[in-house]
Residue frames relative to the residue before (quaternion, step in Angstrom):
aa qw qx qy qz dx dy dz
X 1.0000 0.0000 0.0000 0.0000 0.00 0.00 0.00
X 0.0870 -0.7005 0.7040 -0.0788 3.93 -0.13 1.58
X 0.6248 -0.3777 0.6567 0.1890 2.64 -2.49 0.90
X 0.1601 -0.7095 0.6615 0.1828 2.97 -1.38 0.54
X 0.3066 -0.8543 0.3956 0.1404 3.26 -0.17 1.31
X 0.6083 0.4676 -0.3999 0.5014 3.54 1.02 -0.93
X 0.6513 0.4921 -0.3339 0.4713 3.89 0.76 -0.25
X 0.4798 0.4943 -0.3772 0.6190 3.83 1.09 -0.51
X 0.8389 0.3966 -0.1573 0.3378 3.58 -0.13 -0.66
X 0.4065 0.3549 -0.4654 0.7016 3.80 1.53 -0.27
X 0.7411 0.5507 -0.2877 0.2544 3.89 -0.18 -0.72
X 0.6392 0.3898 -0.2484 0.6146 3.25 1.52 -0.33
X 0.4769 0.6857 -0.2896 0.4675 3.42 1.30 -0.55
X 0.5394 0.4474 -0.2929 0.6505 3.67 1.07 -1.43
X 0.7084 0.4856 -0.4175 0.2967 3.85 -0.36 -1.27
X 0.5796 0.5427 -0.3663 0.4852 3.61 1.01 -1.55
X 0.7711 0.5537 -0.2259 0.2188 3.56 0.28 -1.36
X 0.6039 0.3482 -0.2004 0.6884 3.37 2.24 -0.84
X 0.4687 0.6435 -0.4846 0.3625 3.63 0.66 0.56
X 0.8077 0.2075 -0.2790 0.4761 3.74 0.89 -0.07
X 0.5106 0.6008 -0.4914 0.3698 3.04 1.42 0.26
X 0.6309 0.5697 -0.4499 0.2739 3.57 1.17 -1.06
X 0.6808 0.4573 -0.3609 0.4440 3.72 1.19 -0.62
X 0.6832 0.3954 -0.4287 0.4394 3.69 0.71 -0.68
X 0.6572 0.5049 -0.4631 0.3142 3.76 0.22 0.19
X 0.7041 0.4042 -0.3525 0.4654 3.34 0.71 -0.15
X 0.4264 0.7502 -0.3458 0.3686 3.16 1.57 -0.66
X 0.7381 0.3937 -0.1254 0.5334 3.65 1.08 -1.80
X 0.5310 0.5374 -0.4545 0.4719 3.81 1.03 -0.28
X 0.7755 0.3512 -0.3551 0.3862 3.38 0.30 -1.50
X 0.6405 0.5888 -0.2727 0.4107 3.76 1.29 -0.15
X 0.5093 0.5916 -0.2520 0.5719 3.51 1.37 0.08
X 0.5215 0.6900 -0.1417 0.4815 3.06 1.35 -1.42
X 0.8287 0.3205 -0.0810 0.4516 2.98 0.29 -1.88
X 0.7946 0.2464 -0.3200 0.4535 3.48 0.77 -0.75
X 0.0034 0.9002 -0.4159 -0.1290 3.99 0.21 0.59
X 0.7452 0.3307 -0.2959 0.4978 3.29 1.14 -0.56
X 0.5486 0.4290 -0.5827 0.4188 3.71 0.44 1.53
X 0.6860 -0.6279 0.2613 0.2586 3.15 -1.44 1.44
X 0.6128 0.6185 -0.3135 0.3791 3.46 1.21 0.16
X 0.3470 0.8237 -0.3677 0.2568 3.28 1.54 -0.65
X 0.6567 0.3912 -0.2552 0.5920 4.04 0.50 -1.21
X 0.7550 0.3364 -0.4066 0.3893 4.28 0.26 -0.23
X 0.6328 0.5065 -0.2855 0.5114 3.47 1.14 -0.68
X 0.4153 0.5721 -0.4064 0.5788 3.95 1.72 -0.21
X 0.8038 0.3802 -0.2798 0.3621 2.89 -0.18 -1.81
X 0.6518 0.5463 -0.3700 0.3739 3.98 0.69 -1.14
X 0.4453 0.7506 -0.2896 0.3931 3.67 1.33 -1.00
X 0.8285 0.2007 -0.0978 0.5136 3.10 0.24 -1.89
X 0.5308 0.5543 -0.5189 0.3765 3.88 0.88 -0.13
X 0.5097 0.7141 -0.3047 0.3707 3.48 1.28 -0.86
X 0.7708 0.4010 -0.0455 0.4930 3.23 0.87 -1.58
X 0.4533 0.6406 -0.3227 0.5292 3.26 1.40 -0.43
X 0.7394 0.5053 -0.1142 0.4299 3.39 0.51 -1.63
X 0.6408 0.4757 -0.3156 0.5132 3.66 0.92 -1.28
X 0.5442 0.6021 -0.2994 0.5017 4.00 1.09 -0.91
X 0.6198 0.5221 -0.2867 0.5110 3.54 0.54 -0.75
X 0.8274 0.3315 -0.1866 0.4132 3.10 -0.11 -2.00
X 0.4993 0.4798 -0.5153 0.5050 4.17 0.82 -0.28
X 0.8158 0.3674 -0.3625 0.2608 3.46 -0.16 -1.05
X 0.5590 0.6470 -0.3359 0.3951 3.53 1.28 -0.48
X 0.6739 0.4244 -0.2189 0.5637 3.27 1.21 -1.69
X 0.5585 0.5234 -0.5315 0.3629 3.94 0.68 -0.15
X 0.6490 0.7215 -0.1123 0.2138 3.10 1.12 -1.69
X 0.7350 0.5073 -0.0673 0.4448 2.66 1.90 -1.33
X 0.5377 0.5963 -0.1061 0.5866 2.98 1.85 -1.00
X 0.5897 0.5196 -0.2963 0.5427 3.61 1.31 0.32
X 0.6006 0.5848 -0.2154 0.5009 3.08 1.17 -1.11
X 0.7542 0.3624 -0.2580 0.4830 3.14 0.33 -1.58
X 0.6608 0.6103 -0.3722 0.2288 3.68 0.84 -0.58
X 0.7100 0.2720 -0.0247 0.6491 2.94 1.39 -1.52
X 0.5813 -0.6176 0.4360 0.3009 3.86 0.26 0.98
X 0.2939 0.7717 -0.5620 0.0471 3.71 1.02 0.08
């Protein structure tokens, strides 16, 4: 029972890729937040939570994958 490495490695690849989103999304919520009465406030929201949206995604994929490659699924 081998590792698939080329699968360990798209999978860590995903992780790297949700690693600055988890900080830059909350980053732009708590900034949206903070600035409400400028006309940007709902795109810098919305970008925020797409951020975080995205970082959710990309963990579960790169977890997903990183199973696979572990256990030969």
């Amino acid at each position: 029972m081998a590792t698939n490495k080329q699968l360990l490695g798209k999978g860590i690849k995903y992780l790297t890729g949700a690693l600055p989103l988890m900080f830059l999304g909350p980053s732009l919520i708590y900034n949206a937040f903070q600035n409400q009465g400028n006309n940007w406030h709902y795109l810098v929201l919305g970008i925020g939570i797409l951020a975080c949206l995205s970082s959710m995604v990309l963990i579960f994929l790169g977890l997903k994958i990183i199973m696979r490659g572990i256990f030969n699924d």
